[in-house]
C-alpha atoms as one frame of an Amber mdcrd trajectory, in Angstrom:
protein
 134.036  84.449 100.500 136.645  82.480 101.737 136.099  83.894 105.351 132.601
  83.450 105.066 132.384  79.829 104.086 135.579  79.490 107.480 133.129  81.458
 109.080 130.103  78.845 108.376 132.040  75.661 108.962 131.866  76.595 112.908
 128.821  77.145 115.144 126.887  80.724 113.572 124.640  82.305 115.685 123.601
  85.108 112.776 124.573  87.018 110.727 124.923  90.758 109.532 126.031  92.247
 106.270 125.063  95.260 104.309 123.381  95.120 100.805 123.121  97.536  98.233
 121.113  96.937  95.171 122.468  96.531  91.459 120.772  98.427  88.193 119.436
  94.978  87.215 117.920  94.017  90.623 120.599  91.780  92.319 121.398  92.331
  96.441 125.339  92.687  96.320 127.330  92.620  99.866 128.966  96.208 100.250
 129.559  98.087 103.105 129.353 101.573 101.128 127.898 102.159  97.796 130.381
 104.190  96.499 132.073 101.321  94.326 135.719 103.349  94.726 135.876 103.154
  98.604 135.776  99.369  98.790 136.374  98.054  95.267 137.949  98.778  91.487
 134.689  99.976  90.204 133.638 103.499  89.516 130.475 105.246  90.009 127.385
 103.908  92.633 126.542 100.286  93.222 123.166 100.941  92.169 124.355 102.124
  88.530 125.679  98.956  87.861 124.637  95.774  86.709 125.705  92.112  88.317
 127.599  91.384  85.852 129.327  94.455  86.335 130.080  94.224  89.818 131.016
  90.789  89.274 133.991  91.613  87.054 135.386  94.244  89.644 137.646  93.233
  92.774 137.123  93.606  96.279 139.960  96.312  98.222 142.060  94.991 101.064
 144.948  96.699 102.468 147.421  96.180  99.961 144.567  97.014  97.208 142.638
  94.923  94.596 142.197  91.420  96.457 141.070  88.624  93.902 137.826  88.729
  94.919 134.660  89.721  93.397 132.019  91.475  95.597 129.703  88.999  96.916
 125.882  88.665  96.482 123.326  88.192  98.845 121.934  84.941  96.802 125.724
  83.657  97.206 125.144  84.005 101.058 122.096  82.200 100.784 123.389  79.739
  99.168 127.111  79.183 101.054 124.796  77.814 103.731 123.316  80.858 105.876
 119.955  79.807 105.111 117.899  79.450 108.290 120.525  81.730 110.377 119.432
  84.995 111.527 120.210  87.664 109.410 120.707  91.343 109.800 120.898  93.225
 106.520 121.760  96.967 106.366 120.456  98.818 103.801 122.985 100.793 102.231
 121.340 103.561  99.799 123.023 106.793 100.388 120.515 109.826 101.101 117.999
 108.140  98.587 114.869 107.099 100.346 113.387 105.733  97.150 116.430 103.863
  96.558 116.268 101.949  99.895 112.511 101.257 100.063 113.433  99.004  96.606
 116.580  97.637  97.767 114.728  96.434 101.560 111.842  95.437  98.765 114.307
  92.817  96.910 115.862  91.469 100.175 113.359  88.502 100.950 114.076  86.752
  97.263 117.377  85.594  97.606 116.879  84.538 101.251 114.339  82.188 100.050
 111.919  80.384 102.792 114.521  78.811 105.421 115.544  82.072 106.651 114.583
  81.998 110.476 114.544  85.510 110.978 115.686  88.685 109.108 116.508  92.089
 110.278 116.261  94.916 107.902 118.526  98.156 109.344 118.408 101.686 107.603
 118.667 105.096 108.121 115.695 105.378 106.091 112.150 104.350 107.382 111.060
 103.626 104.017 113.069 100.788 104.019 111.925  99.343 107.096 108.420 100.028
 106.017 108.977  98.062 102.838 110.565  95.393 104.707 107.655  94.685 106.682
 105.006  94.861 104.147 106.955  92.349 102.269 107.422  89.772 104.663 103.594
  89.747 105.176 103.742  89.547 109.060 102.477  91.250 112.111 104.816  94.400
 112.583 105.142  95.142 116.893 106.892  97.695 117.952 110.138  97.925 120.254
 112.915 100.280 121.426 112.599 104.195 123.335 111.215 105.871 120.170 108.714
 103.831 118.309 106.869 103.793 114.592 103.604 101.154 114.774 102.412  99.574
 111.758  99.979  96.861 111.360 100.306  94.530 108.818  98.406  90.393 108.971
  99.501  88.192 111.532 103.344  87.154 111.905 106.179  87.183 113.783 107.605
  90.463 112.887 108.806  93.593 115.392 109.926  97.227 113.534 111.772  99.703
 115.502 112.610 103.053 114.979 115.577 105.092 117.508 116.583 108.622 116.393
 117.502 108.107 112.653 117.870 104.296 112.798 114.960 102.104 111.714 115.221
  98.179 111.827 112.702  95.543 111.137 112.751  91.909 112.429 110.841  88.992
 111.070
């Protein structure tokens, strides 16, 4: 966090984090969901709660930090609002699991987000993405997926594996 707000102080052009959703619903900032590779937690990001994740501490390398995983509200809120944002859904090999963690993305970004980028490996995500923001979905990039959704400002792209949706 203390990066982060450094990080916000001085011109931002965007952003790009990972998110990984919590048993209770929350967005929290991981780069893997496998709690033991990047904090003091056991077990899957999605098996725990907020409050859970909250009590554990972040891994740096000389081991627990004393910081707690961040959220994706906290981001909002530490003044990234209205910066572009790329969020990479982290879910594993669980399809399902990404479709409702790119499906809780838009609430904690709240209305002066400028533009979000959803990234995943699964399409389901990006799918869900899309239909949530309620905008036009165009299509970009060598190997394309349309959808059509109501008018908007909002481009999905699909290359090999990788799927990302802009709004």
């Amino acid at each position: 966090m203390r990066t982060l707000r450094r990080t916000l102080n001085g011109p931002v052009g965007g952003l790009e984090t990972d998110i990984c959703l919590t048993s209770d619903g929350d967005l929290v900032l991981l780069h893997d969901p496998l709690l033991t590779l990047g904090t003091t937690l056991n077990g899957w990001a999605h098996e725990r709660t907020t409050a859970e994740l909250r009590a554990g501490r972040l891994l740096d390398g000389d081991g627990p930090s004393d910081e707690p995983p961040m959220f994706l509200s906290e981001l909002a809120r530490d003044g990234s609002a209205g910066a572009p944002s790329s969020l990479e859904v982290k879910a594993h090999a669980d399809p399902e699991l990404a479709r409702r963690t790119a499906a809780a993305h838009l609430r904690p970004l709240g209305p002066g987000a400028d533009r979000v980028e959803v990234i995943s490996f699964h399409g389901a995500a990006c799918a869900e993405a899309a239909a949530a923001a309620t905008t036009r979905v165009l299509s970009s990039g060598r190997t394309t997926h349309r959808r059509r959704s109501p008018p908007g400002p909002c481009a999905t792209a699909s290359v090999g594996s990788q799927s990302s949706t802009s709004c």
